[in-house]
Chimera marker file (.cmm) of the C-alpha trace (Angstrom):
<marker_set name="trace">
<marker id="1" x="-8.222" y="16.163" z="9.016" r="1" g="1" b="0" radius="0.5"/>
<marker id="2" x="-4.420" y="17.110" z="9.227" r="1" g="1" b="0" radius="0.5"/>
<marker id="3" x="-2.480" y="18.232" z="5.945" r="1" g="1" b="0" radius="0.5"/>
<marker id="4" x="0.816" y="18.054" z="6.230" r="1" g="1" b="0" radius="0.5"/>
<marker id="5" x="3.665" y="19.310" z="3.363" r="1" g="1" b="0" radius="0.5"/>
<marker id="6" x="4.831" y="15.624" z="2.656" r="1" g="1" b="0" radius="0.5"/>
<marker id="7" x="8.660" y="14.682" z="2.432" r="1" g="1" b="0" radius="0.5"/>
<marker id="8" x="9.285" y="13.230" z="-0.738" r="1" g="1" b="0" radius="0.5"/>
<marker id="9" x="12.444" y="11.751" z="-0.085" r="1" g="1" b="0" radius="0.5"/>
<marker id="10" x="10.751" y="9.640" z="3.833" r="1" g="1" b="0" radius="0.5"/>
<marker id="11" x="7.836" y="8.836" z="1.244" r="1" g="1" b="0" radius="0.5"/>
<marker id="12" x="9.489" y="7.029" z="-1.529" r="1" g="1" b="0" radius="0.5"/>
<marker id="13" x="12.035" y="5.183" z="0.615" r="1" g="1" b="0" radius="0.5"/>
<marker id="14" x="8.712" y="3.722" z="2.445" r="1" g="1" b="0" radius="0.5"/>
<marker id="15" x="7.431" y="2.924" z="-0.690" r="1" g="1" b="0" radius="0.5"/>
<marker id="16" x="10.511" y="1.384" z="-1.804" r="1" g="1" b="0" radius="0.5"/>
<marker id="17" x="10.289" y="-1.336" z="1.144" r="1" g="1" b="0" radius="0.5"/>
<marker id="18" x="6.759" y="-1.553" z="0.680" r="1" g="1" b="0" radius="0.5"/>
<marker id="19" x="7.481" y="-2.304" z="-3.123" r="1" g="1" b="0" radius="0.5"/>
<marker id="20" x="10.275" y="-4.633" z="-2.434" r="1" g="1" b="0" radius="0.5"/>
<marker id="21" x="7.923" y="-6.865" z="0.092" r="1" g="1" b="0" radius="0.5"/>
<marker id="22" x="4.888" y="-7.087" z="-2.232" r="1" g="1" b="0" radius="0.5"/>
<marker id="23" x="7.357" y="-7.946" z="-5.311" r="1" g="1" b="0" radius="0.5"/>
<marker id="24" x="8.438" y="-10.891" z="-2.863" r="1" g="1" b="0" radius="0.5"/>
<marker id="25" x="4.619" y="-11.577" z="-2.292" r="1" g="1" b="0" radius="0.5"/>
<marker id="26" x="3.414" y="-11.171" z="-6.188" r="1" g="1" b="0" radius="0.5"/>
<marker id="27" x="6.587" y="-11.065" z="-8.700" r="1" g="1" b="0" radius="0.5"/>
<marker id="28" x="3.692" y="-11.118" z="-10.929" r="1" g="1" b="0" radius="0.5"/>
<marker id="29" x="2.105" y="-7.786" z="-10.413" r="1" g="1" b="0" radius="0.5"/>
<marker id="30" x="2.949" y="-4.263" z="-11.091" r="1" g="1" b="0" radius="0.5"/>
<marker id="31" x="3.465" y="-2.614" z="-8.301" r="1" g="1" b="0" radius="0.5"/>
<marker id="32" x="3.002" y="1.591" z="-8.062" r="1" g="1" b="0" radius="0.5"/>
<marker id="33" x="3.270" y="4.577" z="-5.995" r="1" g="1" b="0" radius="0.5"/>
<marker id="34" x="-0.075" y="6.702" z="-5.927" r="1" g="1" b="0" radius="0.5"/>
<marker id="35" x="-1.506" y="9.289" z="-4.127" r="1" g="1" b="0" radius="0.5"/>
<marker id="36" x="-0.709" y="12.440" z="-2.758" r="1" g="1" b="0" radius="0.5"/>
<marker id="37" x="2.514" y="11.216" z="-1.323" r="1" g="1" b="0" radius="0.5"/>
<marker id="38" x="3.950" y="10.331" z="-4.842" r="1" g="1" b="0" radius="0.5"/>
<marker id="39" x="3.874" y="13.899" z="-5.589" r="1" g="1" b="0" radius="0.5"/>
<marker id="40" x="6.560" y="16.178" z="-4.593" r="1" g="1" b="0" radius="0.5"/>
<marker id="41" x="6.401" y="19.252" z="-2.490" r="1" g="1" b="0" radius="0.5"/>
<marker id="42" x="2.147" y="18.187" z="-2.367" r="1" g="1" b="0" radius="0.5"/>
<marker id="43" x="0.451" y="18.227" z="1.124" r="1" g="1" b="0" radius="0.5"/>
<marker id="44" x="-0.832" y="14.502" z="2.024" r="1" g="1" b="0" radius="0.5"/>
<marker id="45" x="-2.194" y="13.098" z="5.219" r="1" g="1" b="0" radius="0.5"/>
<marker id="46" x="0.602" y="11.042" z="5.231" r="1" g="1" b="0" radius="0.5"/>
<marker id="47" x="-0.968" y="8.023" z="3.971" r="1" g="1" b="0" radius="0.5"/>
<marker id="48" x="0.742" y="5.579" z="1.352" r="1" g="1" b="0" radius="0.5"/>
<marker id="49" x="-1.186" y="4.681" z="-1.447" r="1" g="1" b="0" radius="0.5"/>
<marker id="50" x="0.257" y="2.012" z="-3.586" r="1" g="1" b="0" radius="0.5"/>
<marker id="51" x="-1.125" y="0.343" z="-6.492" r="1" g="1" b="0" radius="0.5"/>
<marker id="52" x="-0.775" y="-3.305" z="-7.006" r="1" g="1" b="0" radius="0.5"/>
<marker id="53" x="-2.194" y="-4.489" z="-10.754" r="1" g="1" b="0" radius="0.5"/>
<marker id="54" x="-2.206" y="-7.958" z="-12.296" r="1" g="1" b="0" radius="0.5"/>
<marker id="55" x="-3.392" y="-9.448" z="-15.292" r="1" g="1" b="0" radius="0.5"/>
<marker id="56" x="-6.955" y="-10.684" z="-14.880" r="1" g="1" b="0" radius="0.5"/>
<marker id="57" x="-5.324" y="-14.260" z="-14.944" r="1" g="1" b="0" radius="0.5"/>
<marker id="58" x="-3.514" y="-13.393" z="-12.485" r="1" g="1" b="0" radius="0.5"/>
<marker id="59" x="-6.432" y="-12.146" z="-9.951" r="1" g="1" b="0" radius="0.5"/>
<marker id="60" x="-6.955" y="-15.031" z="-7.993" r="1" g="1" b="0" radius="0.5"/>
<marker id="61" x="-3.670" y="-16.221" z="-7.480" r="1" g="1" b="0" radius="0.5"/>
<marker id="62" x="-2.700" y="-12.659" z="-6.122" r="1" g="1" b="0" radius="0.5"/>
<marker id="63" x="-5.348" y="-12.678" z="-3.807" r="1" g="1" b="0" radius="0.5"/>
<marker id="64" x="-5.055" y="-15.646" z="-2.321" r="1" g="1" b="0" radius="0.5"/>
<marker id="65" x="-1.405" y="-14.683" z="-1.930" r="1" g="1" b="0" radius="0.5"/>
<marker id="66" x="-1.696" y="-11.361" z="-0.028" r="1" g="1" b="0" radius="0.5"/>
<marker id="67" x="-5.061" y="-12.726" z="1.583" r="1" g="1" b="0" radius="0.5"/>
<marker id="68" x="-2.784" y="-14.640" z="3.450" r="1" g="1" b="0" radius="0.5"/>
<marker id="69" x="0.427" y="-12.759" z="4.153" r="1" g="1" b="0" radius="0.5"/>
<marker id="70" x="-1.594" y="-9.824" z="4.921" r="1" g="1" b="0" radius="0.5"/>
<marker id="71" x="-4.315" y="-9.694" z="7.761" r="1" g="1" b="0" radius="0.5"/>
<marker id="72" x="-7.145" y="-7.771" z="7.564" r="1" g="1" b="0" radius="0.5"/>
<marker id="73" x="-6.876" y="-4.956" z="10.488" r="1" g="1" b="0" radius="0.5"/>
<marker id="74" x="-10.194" y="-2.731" z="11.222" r="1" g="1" b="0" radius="0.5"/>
<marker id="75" x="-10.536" y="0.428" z="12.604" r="1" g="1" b="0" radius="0.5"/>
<marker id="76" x="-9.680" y="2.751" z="10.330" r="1" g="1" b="0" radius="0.5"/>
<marker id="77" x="-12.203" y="5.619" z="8.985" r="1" g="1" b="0" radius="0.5"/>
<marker id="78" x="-12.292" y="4.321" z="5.607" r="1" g="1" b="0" radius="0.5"/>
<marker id="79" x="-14.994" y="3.331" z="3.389" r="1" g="1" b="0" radius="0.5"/>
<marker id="80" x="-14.804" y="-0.914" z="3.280" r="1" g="1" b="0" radius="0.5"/>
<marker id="81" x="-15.133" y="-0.975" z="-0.460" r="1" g="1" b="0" radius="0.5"/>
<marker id="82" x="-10.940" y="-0.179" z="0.000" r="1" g="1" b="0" radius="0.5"/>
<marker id="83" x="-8.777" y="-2.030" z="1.604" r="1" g="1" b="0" radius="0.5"/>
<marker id="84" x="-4.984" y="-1.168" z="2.397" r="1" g="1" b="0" radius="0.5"/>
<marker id="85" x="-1.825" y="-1.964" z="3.897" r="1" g="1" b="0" radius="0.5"/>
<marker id="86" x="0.231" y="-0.531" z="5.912" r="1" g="1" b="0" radius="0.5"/>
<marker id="87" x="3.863" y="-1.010" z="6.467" r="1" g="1" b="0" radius="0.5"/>
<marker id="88" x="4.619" y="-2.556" z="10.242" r="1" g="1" b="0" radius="0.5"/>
<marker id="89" x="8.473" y="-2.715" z="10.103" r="1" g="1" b="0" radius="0.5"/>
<marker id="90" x="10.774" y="-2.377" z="7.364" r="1" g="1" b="0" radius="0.5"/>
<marker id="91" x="10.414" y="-5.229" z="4.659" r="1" g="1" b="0" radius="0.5"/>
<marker id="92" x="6.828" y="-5.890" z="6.255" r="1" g="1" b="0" radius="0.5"/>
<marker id="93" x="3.414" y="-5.127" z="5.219" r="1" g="1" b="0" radius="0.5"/>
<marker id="94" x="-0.117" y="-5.411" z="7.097" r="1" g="1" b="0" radius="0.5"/>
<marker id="95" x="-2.938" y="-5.471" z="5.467" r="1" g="1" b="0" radius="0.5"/>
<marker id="96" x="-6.327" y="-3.274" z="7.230" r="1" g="1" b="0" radius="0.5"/>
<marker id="97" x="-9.789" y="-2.956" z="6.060" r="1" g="1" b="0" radius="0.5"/>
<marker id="98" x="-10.797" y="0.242" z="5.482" r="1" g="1" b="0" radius="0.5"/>
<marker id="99" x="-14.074" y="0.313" z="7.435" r="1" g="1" b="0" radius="0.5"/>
<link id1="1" id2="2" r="1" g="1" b="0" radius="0.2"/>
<link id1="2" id2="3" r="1" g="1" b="0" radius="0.2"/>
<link id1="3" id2="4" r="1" g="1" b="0" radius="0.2"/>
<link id1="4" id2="5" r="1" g="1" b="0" radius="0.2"/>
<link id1="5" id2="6" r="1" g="1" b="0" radius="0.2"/>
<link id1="6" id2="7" r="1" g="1" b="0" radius="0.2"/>
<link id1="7" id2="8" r="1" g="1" b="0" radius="0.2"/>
<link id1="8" id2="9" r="1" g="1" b="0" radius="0.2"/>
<link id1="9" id2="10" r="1" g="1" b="0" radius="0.2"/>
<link id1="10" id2="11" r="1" g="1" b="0" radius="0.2"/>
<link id1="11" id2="12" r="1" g="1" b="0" radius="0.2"/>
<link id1="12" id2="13" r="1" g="1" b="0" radius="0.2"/>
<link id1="13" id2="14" r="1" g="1" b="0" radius="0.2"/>
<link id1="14" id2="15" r="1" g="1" b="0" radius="0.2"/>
<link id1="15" id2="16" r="1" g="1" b="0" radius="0.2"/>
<link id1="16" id2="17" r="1" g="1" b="0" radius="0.2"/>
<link id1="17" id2="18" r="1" g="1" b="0" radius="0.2"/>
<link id1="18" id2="19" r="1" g="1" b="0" radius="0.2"/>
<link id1="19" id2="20" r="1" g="1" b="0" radius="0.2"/>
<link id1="20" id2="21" r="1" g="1" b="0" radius="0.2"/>
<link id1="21" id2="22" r="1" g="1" b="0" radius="0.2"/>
<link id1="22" id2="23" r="1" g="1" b="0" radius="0.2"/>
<link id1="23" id2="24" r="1" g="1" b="0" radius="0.2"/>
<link id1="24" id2="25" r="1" g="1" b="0" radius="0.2"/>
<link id1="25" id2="26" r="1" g="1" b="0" radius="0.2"/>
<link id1="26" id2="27" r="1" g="1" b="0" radius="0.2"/>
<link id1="27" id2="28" r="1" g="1" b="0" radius="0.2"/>
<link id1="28" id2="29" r="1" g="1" b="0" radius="0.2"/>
<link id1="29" id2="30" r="1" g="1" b="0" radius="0.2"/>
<link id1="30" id2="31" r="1" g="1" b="0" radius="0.2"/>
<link id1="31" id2="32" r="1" g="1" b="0" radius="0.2"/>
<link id1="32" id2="33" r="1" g="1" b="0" radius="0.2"/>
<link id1="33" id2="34" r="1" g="1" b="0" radius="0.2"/>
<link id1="34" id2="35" r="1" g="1" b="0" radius="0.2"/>
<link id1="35" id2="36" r="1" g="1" b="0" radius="0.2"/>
<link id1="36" id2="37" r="1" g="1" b="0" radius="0.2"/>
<link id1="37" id2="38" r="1" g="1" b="0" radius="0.2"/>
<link id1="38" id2="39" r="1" g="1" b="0" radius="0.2"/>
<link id1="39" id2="40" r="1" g="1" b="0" radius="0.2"/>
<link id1="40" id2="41" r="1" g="1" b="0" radius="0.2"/>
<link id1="41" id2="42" r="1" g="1" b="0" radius="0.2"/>
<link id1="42" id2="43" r="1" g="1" b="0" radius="0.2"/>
<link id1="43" id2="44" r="1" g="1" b="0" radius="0.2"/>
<link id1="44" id2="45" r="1" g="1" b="0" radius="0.2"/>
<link id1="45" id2="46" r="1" g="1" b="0" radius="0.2"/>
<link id1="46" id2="47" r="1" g="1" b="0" radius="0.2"/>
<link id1="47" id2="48" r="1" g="1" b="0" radius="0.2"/>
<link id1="48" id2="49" r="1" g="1" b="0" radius="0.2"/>
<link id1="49" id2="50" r="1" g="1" b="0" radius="0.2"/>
<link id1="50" id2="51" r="1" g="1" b="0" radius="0.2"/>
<link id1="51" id2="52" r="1" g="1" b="0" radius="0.2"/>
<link id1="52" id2="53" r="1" g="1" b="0" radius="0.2"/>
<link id1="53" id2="54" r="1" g="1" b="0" radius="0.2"/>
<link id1="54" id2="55" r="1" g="1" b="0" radius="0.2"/>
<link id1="55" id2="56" r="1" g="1" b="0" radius="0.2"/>
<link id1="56" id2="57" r="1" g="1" b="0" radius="0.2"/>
<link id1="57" id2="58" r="1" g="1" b="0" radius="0.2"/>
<link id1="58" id2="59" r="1" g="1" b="0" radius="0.2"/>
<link id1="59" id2="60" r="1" g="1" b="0" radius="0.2"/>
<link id1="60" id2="61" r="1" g="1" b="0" radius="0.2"/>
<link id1="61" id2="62" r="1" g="1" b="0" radius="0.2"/>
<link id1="62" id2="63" r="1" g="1" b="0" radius="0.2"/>
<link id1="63" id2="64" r="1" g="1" b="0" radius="0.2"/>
<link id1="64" id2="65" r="1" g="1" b="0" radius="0.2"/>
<link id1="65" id2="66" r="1" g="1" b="0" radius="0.2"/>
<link id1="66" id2="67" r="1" g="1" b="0" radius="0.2"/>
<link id1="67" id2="68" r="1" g="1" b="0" radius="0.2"/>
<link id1="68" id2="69" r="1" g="1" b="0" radius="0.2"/>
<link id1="69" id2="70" r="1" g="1" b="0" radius="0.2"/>
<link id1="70" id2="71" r="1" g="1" b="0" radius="0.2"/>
<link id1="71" id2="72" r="1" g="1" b="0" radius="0.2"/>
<link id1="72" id2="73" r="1" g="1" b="0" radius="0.2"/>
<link id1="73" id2="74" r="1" g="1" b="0" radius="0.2"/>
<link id1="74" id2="75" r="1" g="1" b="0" radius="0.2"/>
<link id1="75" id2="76" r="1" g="1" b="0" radius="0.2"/>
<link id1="76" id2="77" r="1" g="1" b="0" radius="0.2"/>
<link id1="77" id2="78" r="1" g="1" b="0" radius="0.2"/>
<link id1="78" id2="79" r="1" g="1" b="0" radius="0.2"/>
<link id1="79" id2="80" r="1" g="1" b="0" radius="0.2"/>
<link id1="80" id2="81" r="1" g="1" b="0" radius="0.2"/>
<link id1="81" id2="82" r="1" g="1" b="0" radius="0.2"/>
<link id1="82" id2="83" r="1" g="1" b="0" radius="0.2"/>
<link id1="83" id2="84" r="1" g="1" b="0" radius="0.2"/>
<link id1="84" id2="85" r="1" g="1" b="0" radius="0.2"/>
<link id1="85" id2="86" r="1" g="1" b="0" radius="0.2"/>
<link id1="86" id2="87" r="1" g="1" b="0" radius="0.2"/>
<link id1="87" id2="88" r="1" g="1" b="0" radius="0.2"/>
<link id1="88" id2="89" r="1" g="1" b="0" radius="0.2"/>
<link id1="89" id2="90" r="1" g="1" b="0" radius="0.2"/>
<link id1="90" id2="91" r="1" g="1" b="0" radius="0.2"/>
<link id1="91" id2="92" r="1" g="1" b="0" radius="0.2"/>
<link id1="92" id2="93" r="1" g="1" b="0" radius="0.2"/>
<link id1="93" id2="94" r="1" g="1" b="0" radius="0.2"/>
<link id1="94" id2="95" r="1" g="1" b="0" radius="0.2"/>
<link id1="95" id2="96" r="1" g="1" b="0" radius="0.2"/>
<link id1="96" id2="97" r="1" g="1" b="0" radius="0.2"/>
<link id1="97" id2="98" r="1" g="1" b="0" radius="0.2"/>
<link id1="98" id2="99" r="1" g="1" b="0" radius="0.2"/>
</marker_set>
């Protein structure tokens, strides 16, 4: 595993587009940046953690929603109980599996 001192500034801009294309997805939710990245000046990995949280109402709808903008994509070394998305291209997400 690779640490890496994590620039802030690259981070939140991804985030930012990542943010911006969920919102689009789920105007609904509450959308935050977590993880190691969020944190200035802190080593990371250099993965983006992001938080999406709706109301329990809400659950289903959501998704359903992201279900189908965002495909599942395997291969990654994660456990399968978490599943994540990664940003493809500015202003678009992907959804993987962690497996």
């Amino acid at each position: 595993m690779l640490f890496v001192p994590s620039d802030t500034r690259s981070f939140h801009e991804e985030f930012e587009r990542a943010a911006a294309a969920l919102f689009v997805l789920v105007p609904f939710a509450a959308v935050e940046h977590v993880g190691s990245t969020a944190v200035p000046g802190s080593a990371t990995k250099g993965d983006l953690d992001i938080l999406v949280r709706v109301d329990r109402a809400d659950f289903e709808n959501a998704q359903f929603v992201l279900d189908a903008a965002l495909p599942v994509v395997h291969g990654t070394s994660r456990r399968t109980v978490m599943p994540s998305m990664t940003l493809q291209t500015p202003g678009s997400l992907q959804r993987s599996s962690c497996a």
